[in-house]
N, C-alpha and C positions, 0 to 999 in steps of 0.2 A: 447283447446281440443274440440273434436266437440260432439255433442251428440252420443251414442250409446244403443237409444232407441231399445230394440226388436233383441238385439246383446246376443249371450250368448257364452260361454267358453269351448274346453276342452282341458284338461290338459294330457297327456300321462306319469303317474307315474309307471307302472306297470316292469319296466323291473330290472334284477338284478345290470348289469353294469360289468361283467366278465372281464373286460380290468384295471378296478379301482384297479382287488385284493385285496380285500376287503371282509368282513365281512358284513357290512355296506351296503343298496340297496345306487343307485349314488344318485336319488335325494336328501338323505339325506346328501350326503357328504356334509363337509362346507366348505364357501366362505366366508372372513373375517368376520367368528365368526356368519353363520346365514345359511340354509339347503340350498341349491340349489333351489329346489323349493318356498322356501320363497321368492328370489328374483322375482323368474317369477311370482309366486300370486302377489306381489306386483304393476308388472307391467302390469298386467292384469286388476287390480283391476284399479290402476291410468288410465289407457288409459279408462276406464270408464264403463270396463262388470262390472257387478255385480252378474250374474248367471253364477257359475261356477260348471263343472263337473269336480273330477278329477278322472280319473281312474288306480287304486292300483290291486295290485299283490302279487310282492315279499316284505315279510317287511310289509303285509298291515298294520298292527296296529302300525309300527311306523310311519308309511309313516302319516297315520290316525292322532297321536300325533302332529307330527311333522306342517301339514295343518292347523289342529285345526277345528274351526265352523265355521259355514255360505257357505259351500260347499255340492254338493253331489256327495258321494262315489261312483263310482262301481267299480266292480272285475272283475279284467279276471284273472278268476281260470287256465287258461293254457296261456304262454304269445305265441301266434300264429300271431303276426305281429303288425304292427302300424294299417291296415285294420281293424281287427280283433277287436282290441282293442275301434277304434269308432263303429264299429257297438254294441260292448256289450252294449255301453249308447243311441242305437235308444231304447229301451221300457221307456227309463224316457226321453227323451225330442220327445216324439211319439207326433203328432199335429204340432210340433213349423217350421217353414215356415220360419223363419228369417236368418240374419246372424249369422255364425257359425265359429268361430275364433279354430282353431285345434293348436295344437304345444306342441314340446316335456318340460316335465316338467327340463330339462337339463339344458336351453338356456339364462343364468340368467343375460345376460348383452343387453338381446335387450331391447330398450326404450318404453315407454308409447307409445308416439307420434305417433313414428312408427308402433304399432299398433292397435289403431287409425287411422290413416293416412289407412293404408292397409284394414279396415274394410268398412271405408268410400269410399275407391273407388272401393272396390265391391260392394258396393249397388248404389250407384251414376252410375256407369259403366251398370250394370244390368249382369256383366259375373256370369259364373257360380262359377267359383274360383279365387282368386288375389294368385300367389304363390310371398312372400318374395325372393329373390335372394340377393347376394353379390357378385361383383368379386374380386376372392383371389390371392393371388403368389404365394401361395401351396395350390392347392383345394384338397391334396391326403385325400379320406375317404369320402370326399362329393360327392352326386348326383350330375350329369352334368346339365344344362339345354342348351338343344339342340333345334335349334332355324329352322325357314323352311328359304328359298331363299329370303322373303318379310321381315324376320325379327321376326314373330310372332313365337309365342311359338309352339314347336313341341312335346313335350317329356321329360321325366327328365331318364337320366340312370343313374344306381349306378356303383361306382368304380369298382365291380367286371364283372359290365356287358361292361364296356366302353368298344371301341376299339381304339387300338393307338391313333387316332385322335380325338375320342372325349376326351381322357385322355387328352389333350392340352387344353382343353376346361379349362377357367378361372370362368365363370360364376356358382357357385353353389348354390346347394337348400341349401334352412335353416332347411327346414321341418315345415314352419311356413305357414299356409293356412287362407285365408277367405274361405268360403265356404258360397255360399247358402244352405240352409239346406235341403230344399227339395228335389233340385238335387244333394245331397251327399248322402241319404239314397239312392233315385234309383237307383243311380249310384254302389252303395255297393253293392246291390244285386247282380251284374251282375259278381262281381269279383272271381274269384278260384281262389286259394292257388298255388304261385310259385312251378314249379315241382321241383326245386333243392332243397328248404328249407321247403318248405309245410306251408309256413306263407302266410297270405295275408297285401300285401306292399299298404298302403294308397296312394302312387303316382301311382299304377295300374290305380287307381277312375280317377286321369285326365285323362289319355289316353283314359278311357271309356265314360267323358263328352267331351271332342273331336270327337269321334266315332259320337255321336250323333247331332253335329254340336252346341255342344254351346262353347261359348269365353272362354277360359282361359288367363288369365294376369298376367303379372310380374310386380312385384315393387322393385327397386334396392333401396337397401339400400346406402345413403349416409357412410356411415361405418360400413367398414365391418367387424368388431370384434364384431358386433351386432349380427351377426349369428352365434358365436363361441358355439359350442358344448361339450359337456364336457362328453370324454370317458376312457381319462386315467388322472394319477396322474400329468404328468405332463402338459394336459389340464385343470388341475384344478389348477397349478400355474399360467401358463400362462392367466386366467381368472383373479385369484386374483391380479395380476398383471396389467392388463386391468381397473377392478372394484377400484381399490386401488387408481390410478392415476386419474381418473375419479373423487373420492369424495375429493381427498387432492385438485384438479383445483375449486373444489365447498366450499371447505375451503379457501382457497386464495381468489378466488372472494368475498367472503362475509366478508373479512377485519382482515384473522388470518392471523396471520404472523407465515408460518412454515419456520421453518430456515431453514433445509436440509429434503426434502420431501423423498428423496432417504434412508435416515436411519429411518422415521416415518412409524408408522404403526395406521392408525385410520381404525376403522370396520366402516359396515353400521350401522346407526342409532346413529348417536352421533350431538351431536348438540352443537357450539363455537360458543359463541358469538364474536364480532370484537375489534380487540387491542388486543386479547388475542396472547399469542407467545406460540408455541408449538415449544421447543427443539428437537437437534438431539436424537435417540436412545431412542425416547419415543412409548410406545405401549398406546392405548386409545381402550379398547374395546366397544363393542354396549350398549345402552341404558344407557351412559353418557352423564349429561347436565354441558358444563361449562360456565362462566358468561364472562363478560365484563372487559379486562385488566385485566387477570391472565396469569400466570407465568406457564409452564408446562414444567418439565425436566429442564436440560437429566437426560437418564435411568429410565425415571419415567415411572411407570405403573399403569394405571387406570382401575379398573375392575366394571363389569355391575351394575349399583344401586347407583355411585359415582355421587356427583351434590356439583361442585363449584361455591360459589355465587360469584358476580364480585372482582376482583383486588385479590382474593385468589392467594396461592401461594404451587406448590407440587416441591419440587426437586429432586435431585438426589439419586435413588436409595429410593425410598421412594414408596411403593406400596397402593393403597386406593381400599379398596370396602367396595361398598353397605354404604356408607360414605355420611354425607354433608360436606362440610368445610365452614365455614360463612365466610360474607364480610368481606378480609383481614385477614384472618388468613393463618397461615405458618405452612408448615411442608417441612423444606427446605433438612436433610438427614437424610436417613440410616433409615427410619421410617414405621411401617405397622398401620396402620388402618383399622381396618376391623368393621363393625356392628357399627359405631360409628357417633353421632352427636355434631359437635361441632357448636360452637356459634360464634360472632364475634370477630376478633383482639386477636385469640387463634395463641399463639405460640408452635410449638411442638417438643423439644428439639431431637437431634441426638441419635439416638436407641432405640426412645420409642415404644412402643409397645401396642396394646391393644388386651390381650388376651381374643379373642369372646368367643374361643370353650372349653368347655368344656369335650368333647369327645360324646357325646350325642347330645347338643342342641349348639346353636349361642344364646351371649348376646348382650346385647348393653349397652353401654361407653357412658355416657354424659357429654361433658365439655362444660361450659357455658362460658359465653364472657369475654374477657378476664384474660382466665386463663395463668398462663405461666408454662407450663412442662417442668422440668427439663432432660438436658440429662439420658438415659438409665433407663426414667422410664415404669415400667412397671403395666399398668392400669389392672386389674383383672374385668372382665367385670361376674354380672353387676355390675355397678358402675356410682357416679357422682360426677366430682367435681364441687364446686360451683364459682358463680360468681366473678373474680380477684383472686381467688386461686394463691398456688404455690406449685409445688414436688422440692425435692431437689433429687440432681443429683441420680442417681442407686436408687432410691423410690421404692418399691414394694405396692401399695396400693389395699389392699386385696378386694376381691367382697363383696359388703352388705356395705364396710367401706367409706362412702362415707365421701368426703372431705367440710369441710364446708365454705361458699361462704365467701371470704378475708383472709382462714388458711393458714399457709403454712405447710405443710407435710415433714418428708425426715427418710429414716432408711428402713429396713426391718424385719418385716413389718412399713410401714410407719405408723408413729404418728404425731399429732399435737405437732409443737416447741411451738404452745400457751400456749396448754395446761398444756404439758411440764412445759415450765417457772413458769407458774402459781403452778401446783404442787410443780418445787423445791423451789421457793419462801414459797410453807406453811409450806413446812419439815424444812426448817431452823429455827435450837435452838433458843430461844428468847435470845436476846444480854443483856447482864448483865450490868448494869448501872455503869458508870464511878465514881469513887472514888474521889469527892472531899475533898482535903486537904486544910483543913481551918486554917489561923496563925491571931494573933492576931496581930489587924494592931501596928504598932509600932510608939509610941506619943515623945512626946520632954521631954526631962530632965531626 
């Protein structure tokens, strides 16, 4: 990745998303379990800016949540075009002369590289803007990019403004700009507000840095699902679908064996180590870590905060969060773990259960190494059982009653059979001494 010294960001979050129907502004809509926007910060971040604007609207304060820190905000209090919307952030990046990377916060499957790659050859280049392209086999909804007699860039028009011929046009914008900065503010200045819509459209700016004779550039994306947009619901399957394929090829290369990729579902940010086998009809959501030669599914579902250590085992129909499972331990059916940490070479019988919630707060269930859980127990969290423990089957082991390390437990509520034996052993009557019958030995004569 190349350096991208004196390179800074903006983000274009402010818009509602009226085609989504929705509640919800789009950036915030989610892509396997993570905002729209998060993927683009992500990829902004990797390709190497680190000064990022992003600019909010509608939803600011979730939009706000949802970004988080290390960014700065602005508002377009009225959302009056993509124009409109970079000119609100000239008074915070006022001075700055550098490269200036534009793009809609929507676009959550373009790569690092690529922009990089695009920042680098406007500066390298010296134009005034590199515009992103793709050519599609339905460009319906994208800007054309309309080319002069020589080849070079002419113009970008919008689907409503096309004419038959340019609607044939394959080549479309992404909406994804380098910009030198300093001729993007001049440039701004010059722009009025479309007479049909009263917005000001940020691809006006290039027509107006062509007026003036400086270079505009295209950079074709080698794939074009990089510049996939996201305006309706089913653009945002069609994304997850795109992003989905994408990281299960990044799971395979790194040595997990998914068995049918077509019935898996793993989110961003999940990390498999190699040997491990992911079954059909298994869900993995984000910010799960699994180890080395584990076992996953089918129907198993792993949810955010779950970390299994190597050769672990989840099966069917057995859901974990917010969980560890230690080296070699098993929870092969019918099982919930929630808030719980177990240890190693923990077995965990069919229908157990650890009930976190209490209706108020989350506990947390400790089982230490080696314990074996009986079928259809159920742990009352908090709770701990100890080390080579046992439940016997249907156990109910109440919260506070923790299990002690080599007992075995079984009833409802569960009690120690130790202890148990040990009490009915003291309750038993003292046994009444055998009656010997003594004869007198019998002599001769």
């Amino acid at each position: 990745m190349v350096s991208l010294e004196n390179a800074k960001a903006i983000l274009l979050a402010a818009g509602k998303g009226v085609r989504m129907k929705s509640e919800r502004a789009k950036v915030l809509q989610e892509l396997l379990g993570r905002p729209l926007i998060y993927h683009v910060l992500r990829a902004v971040r990797t390709a190497g800016l680190k000064e990022i604007t992003v600019v909010t609207g509608h939803q600011e304060e979730a939009v706000r949540a949802a970004v988080g820190e290390g960014v700065v905000f602005v508002r377009q209090a009225e959302q009056k075009g993509t124009g409109h919307a970079v000119q609100c952030c000239e008074p915070f990046l006022r001075g700055f002369g550098g490269d200036l990377l534009v793009m809609p916060g929507d676009a959550p499957l373009v790569m690092p590289a690529t922009l990089a790659s695009l920042v680098e050859r406007r500066r390298v280049s010296g134009a005034a803007c590199v515009v992103l392209t793709a050519c599609l086999d339905d460009p319906r909804g994208y800007g054309r990019i309309v080319r002069d007699s020589s080849g070079g860039f002419e113009r970008i028009v919008e689907q409503a403004d096309a004419s038959e011929s340019e609607q044939r046009i394959q080549e479309a914008n992404s909406s994804i700009y380098a910009f030198d900065a300093s001729a993007l503010w001049d440039a701004l200045r010059e722009i009025r507000p479309n007479p049909r819509s009263g917005e000001i459209y940020l691809t006006d700016v290039l027509a107006a840095l062509k007026s003036r004779g400086q270079a505009i550039l295209t950079q074709r994306s080698a794939d074009a699902c990089e510049i996939y947009g996201i305006n309706t619901r089913r653009d945002l399957v069609a994304a997850t679908n795109f992003l989905r394929w994408r990281l299960l090829e990044l799971h395979l290369d790194n040595g997990v064996a998914v068995v049918d990729p077509s019935t898996t579902y793993i989110e961003d940010g999940v990390t498999i180590g190699p040997d491990t086998t992911v079954r059909p009809y298994t869900v993995i959501e984000h910010d799960v870590v699994i180890g080395r030669g584990c076992d996953v599914g089918p129907f198993a579902h792993l949810r955010p905060g779950t970390v299994l250590e190597d050769r672990a085992e989840v099966g069917n129909f057995v859901e974990v969060k917010k969980s560890r499972l230690g080296r070699s331990s098993k929870a092969k059916h019918l099982a919930y773990l929630g808030d719980a940490s177990l240890g190693e070479g923990v077995n965990i019988g069919a229908g157990t259960i650890t009930a976190n919630y209490d209706g108020r707060s989350k506990h947390q269930t400790v089982i230490e190494d080696g314990v074996h859980v009986g079928s259809n127990t159920v742990l009352v969290a908090p709770v701990r059982v100890g080390k080579g423990a046992t439940t016997g089957a249907g156990a109910v082991v109440l919260a506070g009653r923790d299990v002690a390390a080599g007992d075995t437990v079984a009833g409802v509520p569960a009690r120690s059979l130790r202890m148990r034996q040990a009490a009915d052993k003291a309750e038993e009557p003292p046994r009444k001494a055998a009656k010997v019958r003594r004869t007198r030995p019998r002599g001769n004569g």
